[in-house]
Structures are given as structure tokens and as C-alpha cells.
C-alpha positions in Angstrom: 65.2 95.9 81.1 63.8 97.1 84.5 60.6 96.9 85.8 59.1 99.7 88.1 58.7 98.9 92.0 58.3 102.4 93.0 57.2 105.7 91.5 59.1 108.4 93.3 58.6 111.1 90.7 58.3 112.3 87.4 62.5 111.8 87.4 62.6 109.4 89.5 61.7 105.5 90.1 63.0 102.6 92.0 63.3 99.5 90.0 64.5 95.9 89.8 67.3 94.7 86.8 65.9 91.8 85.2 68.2 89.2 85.0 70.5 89.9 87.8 66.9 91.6 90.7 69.6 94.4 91.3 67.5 96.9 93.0 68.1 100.3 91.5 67.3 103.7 91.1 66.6 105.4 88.5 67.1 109.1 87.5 66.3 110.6 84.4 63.8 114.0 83.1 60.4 112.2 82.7 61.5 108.5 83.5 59.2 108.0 86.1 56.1 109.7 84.3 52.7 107.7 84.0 54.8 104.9 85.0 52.9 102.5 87.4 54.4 99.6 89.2 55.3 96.8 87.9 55.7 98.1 84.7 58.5 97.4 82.1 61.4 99.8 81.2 63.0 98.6 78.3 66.2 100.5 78.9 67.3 103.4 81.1 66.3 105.7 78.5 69.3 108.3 79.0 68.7 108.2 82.8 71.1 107.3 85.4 71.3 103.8 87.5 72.2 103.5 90.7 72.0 100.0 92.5 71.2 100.8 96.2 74.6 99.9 98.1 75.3 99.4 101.8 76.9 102.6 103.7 77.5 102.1 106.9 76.6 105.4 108.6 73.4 105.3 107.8 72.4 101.3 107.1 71.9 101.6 103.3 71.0 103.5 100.2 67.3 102.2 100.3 67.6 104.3 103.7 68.6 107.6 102.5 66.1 107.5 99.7 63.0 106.5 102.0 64.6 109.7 104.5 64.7 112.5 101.8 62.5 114.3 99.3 63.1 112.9 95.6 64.2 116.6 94.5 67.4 115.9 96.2 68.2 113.0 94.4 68.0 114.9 91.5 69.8 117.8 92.6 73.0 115.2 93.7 72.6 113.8 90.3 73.1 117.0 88.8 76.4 117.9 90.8 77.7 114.2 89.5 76.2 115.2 85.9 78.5 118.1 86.2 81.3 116.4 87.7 81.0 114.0 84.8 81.7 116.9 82.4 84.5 118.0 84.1 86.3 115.1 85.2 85.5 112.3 83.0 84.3 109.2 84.2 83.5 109.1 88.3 82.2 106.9 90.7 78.3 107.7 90.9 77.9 105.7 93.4 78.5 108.3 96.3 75.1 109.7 94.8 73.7 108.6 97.8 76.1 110.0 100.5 76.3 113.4 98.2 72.1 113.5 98.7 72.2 112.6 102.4 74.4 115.9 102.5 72.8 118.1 100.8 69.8 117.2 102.4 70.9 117.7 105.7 72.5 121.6 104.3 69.4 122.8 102.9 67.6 121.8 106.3 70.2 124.3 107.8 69.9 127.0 105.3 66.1 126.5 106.2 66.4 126.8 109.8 68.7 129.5 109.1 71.7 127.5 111.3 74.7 128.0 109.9 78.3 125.4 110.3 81.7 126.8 110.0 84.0 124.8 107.8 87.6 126.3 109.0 89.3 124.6 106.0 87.1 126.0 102.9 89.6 128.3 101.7 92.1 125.1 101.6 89.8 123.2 100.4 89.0 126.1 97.4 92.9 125.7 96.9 93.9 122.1 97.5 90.7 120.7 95.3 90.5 124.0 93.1 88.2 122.2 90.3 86.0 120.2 92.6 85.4 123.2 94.3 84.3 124.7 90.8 82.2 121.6 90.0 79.9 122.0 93.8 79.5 125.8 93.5 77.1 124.5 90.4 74.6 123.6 92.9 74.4 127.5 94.2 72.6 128.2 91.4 70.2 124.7 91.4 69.2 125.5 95.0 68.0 129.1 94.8 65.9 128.3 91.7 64.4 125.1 93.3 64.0 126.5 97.3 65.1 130.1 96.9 67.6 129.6 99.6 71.5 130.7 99.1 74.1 128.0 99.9 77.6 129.4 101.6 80.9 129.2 100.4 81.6 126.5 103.8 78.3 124.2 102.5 80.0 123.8 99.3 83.3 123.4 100.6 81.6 120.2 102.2 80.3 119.2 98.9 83.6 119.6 97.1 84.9 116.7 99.4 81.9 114.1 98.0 82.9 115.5 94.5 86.6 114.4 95.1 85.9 111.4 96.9 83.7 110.3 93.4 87.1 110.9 91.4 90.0 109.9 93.8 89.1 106.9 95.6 89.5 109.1 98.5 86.7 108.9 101.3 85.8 112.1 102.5 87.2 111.9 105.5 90.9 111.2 104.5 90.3 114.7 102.1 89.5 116.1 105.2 92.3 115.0 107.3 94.7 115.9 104.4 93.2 119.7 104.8 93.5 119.3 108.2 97.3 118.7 107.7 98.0 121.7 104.6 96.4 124.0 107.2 98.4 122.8 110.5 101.4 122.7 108.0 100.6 126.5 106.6 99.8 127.5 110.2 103.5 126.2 111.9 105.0 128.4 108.6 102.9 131.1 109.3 103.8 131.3 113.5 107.4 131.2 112.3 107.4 134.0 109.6 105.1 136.2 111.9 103.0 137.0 109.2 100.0 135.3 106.8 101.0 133.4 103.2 99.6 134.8 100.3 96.7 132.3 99.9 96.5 133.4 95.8 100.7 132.6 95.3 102.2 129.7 93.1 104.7 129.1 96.3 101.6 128.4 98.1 99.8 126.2 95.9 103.1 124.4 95.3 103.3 123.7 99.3 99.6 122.8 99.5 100.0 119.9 96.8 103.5 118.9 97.9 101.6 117.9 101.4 99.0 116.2 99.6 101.2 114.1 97.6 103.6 113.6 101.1 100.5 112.3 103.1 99.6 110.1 100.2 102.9 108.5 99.6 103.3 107.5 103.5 99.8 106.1 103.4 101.0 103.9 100.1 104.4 103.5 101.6 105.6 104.9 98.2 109.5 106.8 98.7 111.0 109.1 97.0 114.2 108.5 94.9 116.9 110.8 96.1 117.2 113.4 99.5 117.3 117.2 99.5 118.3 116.8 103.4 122.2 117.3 103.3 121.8 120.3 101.2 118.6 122.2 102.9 120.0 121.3 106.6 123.3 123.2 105.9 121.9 126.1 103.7 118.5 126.6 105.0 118.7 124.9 108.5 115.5 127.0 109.7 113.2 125.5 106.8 114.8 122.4 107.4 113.8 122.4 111.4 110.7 123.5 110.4 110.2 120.6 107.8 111.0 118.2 110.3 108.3 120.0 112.9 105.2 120.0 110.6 106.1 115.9 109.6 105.9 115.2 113.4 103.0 116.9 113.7 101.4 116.0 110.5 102.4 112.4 111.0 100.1 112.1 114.7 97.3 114.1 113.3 97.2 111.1 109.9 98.5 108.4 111.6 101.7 107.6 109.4 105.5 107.6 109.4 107.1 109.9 106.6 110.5 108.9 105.4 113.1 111.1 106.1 113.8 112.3 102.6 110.7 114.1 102.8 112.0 116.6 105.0 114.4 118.2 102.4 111.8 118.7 99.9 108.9 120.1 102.2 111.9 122.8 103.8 112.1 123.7 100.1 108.9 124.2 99.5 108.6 126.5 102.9 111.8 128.4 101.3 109.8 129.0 98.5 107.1 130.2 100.9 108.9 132.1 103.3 111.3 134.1 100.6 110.3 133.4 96.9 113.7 132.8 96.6 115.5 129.5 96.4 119.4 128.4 95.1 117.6 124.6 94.0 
């Protein structure tokens, strides 16, 4: 049972849990309608809860929702709604965060100020189905404000969305981006020419440095080494395996084990010819 401190909207109320006095927020079509404060809720009624959590950046979810227009509230629960259906269950609680962004991008579009997001094609790649889930909110914001969102906004948004599924913070999807496309550009320098963004060989290399970063950040190893074979038969790839873990290493901060050479020169092998004896 919750009972109503604030009205925000017709979808929309802040309220207290009884039992526990979590503060919360509720969002749900007409949950907030002829409601008046104080009031009872005897359940949630199909809405979603949020209890109002600390975030550091900006001092607190009570913050963001006192900053921002309702609608967007709405509109973030929507993008989780379809994340939801997509991915199963997610943390909701970067609701929030995900409103506090899009708020911010729609003042842009408004203003007609536009950001460049250098890694949106890695990030269309490297997080293919969260990309799919954000693009839903294309659609949301032209009916609602008539304004078109770019492919870079909703590169942005894809982040929250994998953040809300793979207890990854934004910021380390970011950084791991940051690497694929430092990694992909050290290939590309070499070969003298650009990778077939659309090729398995490619996706193959962006996920293999996912997974690498991820495993020197859990200190996880790998079971056998590739780095007798690929130094002797493909001592370029190898050279250049070793190059990119340097420089991937200062840009995340970690120590890669030296296995992990062998199988990132394969992967490049895979990149650079499409052919490979492994």
C-alpha cells in the first residue's frame, strides 16, 4: 500500500511504502489521476516503482525528478518497458540517470545543438540489441515534441540500456568502445585501409576485446596460449596484438596476461586476410 505525497501527473505520483516509508515513484497510465495527497494506493496497479536512490552526479533521484518535466519520466520508463521485453529482467533503477539524459538530449535537439559521439557506429556493433532497444525512443519523441533524435543521441542511450542489463556503469561501456575503436584503428593504420564494419571477422574482434577488457578487470585467465604458434606464423598480427594490449591496457587501466596476445593476433588475422590455418 502507498499513500500519495505528490501528484506529478496523470502517470505519475510520488509516494511513500507503508510499512517500510520508502519514498517512491510511481509510473503507470492513469495512476496519478484524481489522486490527491495523502491518499491511499492499494497497490501499484500495473505501474512501475522506483524508490528514489542516491546518484552522486547529481545528489539524488528526488533531484532529477524536481529538475525535469514528468513526460520524461515517462518516456525513460518506456525505453526500460522495452528493454524489459527484450532482455528480460533489468535493473530499473537507472530510470533516473536514463531521464536525466534524455532530458538534457531533447534540450539540445530543441536548441538545435548538436554532440558528436565518435564511437556510435561501435557502439551500433559492440551492443547491437541495446542499440535496437534506444532507437524505440525515435519514434516516442517525435510524436510527443515533434523533434528527431540522431543516431549519436541514441548511441548515448544504448549505454544506460546496457548498463540496466550488465552491471556495467556507463562509463566503463564507454571506455570499452573507446578501446574496440583504438584497437580497430592500430589494425586499420597497419593494413592501410578501413575494416568492413558489416563483417563476422569484425564483429568477432569487437567482442573478443570486450571480453579481453573484462577478464583483466576480473582477473579471470584464459586456459591455454595461442602465443608460440601466432609469433612464428603470423609474427606481424602477433606484434600487433601485443601493440593494441599496451595501448588498450593505459587507456583502462589494467594488466592483460600474456596469453591474450595469441588470440587477439588471431582475431586481427581474421581481420586483416579472412584467412586463418587455426
Amino acid at each position: 500500500m502507498y499513500r500519495v505525497t505528490k501528484v506529478l501527473n496523470h502517470n505519475a505520483v510520488l509516494a511513500v511504502e507503508q510499512g517500510n516509508n520508502a519514498q517512491c515513484l510511481l509510473l503507470g497510465k492513469g495512476i496519478g489521476f484524481g489522486k490527491k495527497i495523502s491518499e491511499t494506493i492499494d497497490s501499484a496497479m500495473g505501474a512501475s516503482v522506483y524508490y528514489l536512490q542516491e546518484y552522486k552526479d547529481r545528489g539524488g533521484a528526488d533531484t532529477i525528478i524536481k529538475s525535469i518535466d514528468p513526460e520524461i519520466l515517462e518516456i525513460a520508463n518506456q525505453v526500460l518497458d522495452q528493454a524489459e521485453s527484450v532482455f528480460g529482467t533489468i535493473d530499473r533503477s537507472i530510470l533516473f540517470l536514463l531521464a536525466d539524459h534524455i532530458y538534457y538530449a531533447v534540450e539540445r535537439i530543441k536548441k538545435k545543438e548538436q554532440i558528436s559521439n565518435p564511437l556510435t557506429e561501435d557502439i551500433r556493433l559492440l551492443f547491437h540489441m541495446e542499440y535496437k532497444v534506444a532507437a524505440c525512443i525515435i519514434p516516442i519523441l517525435q510524436k510527443k515534441y515533434r523533434i528527431s533524435i540522431g543516431d549519436d543521441e541514441v548511441g548515448y542511450i544504448a549505454l544506460h540500456v546496457h548498463s540496466a542489463i550488465d552491471n556495467e556503469n556507463v562509463s566503463d561501456a564507454i571506455q570499452i568502445a573507446r578501446a574496440v575503436r583504438a584497437c580497430v584503428q592500430i589494425v586499420e593504420e597497419a593494413m592501410d585501409k578501413k575494416i568492413d564494419v558489416l563483417s563476422l571477422s569484425y564483429n568477432r574482434l569487437m567482442n573478443h576485446v570486450r571480453y579481453m577488457i573484462v577478464r583483466a578487470i576480473k582477473g579471470e585467465k584464459l586456459k591455454m596460449s595461442l602465443n608460440d604458434y601466432m609469433s612464428v606464423k603470423y609474427p606481424s598480427e602477433f606484434n600487433m596484438a601485443k601493440t593494441i594490449c599496451d595501448e588498450i591496457a593505459k587507456m583502462v587501466n589494467c594488466t592483460f596476461e600474456d596469453a591474450e596476445i595469441g588470440y587477439l593476433a588471431m582475431h586481427i588475422c581474421r581481420v586483416t586476410s579472412g584467412e586463418l590455418d587455426v
